[in-house]
C-alpha atoms as an extended CHARMM CRD file, in Angstrom:
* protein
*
        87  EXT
         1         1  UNK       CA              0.0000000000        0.0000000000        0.0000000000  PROA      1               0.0000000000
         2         2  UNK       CA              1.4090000000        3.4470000000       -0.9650000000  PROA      2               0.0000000000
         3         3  UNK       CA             -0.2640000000        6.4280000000        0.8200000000  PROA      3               0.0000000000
         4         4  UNK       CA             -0.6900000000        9.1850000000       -1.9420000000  PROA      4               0.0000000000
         5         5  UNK       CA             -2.0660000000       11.9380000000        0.0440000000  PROA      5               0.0000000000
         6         6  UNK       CA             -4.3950000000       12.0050000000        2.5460000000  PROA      6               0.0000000000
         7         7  UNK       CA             -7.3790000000       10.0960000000        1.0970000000  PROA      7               0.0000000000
         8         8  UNK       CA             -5.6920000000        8.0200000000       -1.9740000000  PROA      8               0.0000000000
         9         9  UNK       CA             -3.9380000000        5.0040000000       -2.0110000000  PROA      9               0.0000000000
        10        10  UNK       CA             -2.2540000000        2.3350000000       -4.5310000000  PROA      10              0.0000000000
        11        11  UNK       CA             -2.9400000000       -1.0340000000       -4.1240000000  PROA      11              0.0000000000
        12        12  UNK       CA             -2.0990000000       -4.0720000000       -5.9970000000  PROA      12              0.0000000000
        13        13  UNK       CA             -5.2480000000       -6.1570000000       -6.9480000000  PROA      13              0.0000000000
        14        14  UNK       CA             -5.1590000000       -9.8870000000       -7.4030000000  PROA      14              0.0000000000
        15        15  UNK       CA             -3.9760000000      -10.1730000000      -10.6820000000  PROA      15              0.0000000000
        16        16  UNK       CA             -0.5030000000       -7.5380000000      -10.0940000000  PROA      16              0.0000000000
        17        17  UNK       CA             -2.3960000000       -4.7620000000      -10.9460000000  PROA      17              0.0000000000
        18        18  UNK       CA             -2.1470000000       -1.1180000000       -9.6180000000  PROA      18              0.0000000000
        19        19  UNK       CA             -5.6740000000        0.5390000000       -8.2200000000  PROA      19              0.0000000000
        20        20  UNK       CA             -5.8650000000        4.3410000000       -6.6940000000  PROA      20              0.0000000000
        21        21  UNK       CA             -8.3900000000        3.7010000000       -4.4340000000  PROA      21              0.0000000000
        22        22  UNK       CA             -9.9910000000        6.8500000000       -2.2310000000  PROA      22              0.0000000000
        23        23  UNK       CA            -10.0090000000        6.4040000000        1.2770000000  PROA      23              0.0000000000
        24        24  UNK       CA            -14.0050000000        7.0170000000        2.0400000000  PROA      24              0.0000000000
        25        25  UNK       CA            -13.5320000000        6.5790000000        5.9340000000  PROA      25              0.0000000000
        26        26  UNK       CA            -11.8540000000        4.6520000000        8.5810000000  PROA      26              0.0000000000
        27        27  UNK       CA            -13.0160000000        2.4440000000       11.5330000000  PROA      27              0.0000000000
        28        28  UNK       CA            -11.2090000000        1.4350000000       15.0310000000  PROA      28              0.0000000000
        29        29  UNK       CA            -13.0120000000       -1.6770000000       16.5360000000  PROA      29              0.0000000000
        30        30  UNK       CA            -11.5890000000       -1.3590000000       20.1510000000  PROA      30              0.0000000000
        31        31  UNK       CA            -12.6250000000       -4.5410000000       21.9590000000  PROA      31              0.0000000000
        32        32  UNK       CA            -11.1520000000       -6.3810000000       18.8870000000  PROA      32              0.0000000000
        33        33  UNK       CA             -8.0810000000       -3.4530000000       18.6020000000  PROA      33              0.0000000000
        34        34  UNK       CA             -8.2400000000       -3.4890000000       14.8480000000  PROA      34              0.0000000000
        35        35  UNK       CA             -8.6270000000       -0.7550000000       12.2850000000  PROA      35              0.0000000000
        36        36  UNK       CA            -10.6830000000       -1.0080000000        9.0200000000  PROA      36              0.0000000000
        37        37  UNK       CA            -10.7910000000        1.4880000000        5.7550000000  PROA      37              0.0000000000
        38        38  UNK       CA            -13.2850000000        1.3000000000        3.7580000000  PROA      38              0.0000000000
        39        39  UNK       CA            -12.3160000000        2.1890000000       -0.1080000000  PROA      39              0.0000000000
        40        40  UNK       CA            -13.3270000000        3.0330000000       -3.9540000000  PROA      40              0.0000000000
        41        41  UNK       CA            -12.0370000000        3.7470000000       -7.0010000000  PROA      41              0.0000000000
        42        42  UNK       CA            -13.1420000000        7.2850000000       -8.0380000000  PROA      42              0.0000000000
        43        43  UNK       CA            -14.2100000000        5.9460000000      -11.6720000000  PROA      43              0.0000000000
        44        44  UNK       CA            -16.3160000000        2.8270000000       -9.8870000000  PROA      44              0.0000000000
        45        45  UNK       CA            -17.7590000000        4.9540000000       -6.4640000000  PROA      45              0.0000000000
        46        46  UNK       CA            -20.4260000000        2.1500000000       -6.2030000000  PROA      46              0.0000000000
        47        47  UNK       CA            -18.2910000000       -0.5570000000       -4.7670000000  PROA      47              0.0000000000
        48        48  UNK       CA            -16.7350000000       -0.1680000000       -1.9740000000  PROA      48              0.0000000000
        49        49  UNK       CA            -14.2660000000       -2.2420000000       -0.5880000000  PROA      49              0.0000000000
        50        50  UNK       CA            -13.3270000000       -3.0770000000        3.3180000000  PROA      50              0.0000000000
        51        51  UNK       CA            -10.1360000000       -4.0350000000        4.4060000000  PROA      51              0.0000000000
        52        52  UNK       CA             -7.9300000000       -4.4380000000        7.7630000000  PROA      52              0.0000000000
        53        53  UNK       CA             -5.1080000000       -2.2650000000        7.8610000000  PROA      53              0.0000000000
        54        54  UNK       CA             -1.8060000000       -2.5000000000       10.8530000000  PROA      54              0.0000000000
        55        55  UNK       CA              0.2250000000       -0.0060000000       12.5530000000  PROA      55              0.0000000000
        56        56  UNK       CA              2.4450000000       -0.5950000000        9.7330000000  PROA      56              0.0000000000
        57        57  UNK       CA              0.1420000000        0.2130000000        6.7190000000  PROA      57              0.0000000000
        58        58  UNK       CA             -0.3620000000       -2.9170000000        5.3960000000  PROA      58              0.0000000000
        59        59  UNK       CA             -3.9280000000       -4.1630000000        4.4840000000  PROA      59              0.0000000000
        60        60  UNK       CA             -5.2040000000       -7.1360000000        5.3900000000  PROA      60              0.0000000000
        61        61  UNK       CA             -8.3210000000       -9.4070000000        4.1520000000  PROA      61              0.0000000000
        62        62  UNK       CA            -11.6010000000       -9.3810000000        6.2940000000  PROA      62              0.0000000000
        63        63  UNK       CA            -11.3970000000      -13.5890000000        7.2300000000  PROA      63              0.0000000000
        64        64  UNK       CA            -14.2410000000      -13.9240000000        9.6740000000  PROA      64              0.0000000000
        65        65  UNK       CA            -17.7040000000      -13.8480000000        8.9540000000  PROA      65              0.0000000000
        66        66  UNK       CA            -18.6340000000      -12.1110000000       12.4890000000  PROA      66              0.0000000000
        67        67  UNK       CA            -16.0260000000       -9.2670000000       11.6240000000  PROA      67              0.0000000000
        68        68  UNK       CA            -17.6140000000       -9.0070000000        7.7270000000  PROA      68              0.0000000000
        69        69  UNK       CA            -21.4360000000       -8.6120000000        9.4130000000  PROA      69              0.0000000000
        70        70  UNK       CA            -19.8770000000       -5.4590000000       11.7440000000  PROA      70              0.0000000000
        71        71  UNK       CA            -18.3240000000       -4.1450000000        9.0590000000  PROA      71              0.0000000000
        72        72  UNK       CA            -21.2920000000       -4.3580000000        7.0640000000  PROA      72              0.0000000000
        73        73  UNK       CA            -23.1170000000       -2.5520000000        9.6560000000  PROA      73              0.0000000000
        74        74  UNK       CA            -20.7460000000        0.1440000000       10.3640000000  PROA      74              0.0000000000
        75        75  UNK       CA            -20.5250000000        0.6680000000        6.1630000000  PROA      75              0.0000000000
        76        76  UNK       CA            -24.6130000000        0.8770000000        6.5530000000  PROA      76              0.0000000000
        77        77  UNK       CA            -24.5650000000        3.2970000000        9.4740000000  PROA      77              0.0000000000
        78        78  UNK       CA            -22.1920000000        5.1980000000        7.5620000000  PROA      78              0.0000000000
        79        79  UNK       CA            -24.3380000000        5.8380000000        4.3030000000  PROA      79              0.0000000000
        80        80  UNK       CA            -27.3930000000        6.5960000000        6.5800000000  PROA      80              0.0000000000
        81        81  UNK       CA            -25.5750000000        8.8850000000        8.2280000000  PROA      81              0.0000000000
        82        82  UNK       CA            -24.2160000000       10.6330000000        5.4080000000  PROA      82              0.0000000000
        83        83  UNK       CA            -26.8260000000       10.1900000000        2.4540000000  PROA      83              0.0000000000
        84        84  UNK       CA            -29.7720000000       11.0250000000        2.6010000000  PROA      84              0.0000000000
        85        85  UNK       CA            -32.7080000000        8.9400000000        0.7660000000  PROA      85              0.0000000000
        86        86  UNK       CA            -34.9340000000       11.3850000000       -1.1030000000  PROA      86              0.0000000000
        87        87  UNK       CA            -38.7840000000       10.4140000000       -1.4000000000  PROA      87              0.0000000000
């Protein structure tokens, strides 16, 4: 992971490629003591991705099902929060 500026990074994707992603926000789970960002790709802002990152910047897969859910949660929390549905 290479930290562009404050809200971009590059990652490499699973076939070697690199991605600028935008940093859309950050979570701290502190009974668990991990950190999550939660990411897009400004040409593709519909999907967003989650991933664990470490004191040292690296990003790690989401393994456990219990830990996806939360995240899910926090990601919808987030968008309510944020965006508003219009009628």
């Amino acid at each position: 992971m290479e930290l562009m500026d404050e809200k971009q990074i590059t990652i490499m994707d699973e076939k070697g490629n690199e991605r600028v992603m935008e940093i859309l926000f950050t979570y701290e789970h502190p009974e668990r003591n991990k950190k999550y960002v939660f990411l897009y790709e400004k040409n593709n802002p519909d999907e967003v991705i989650a991933m664990e990152y470490n004191d040292n910047g690296e990003l790690l897969e989401i393994e456990s099902e219990e830990e996806y859910e939360e995240i899910e949660e926090v990601f919808n929390a987030f968008n309510e929060d944020n965006f508003e549905v219009e009628d």
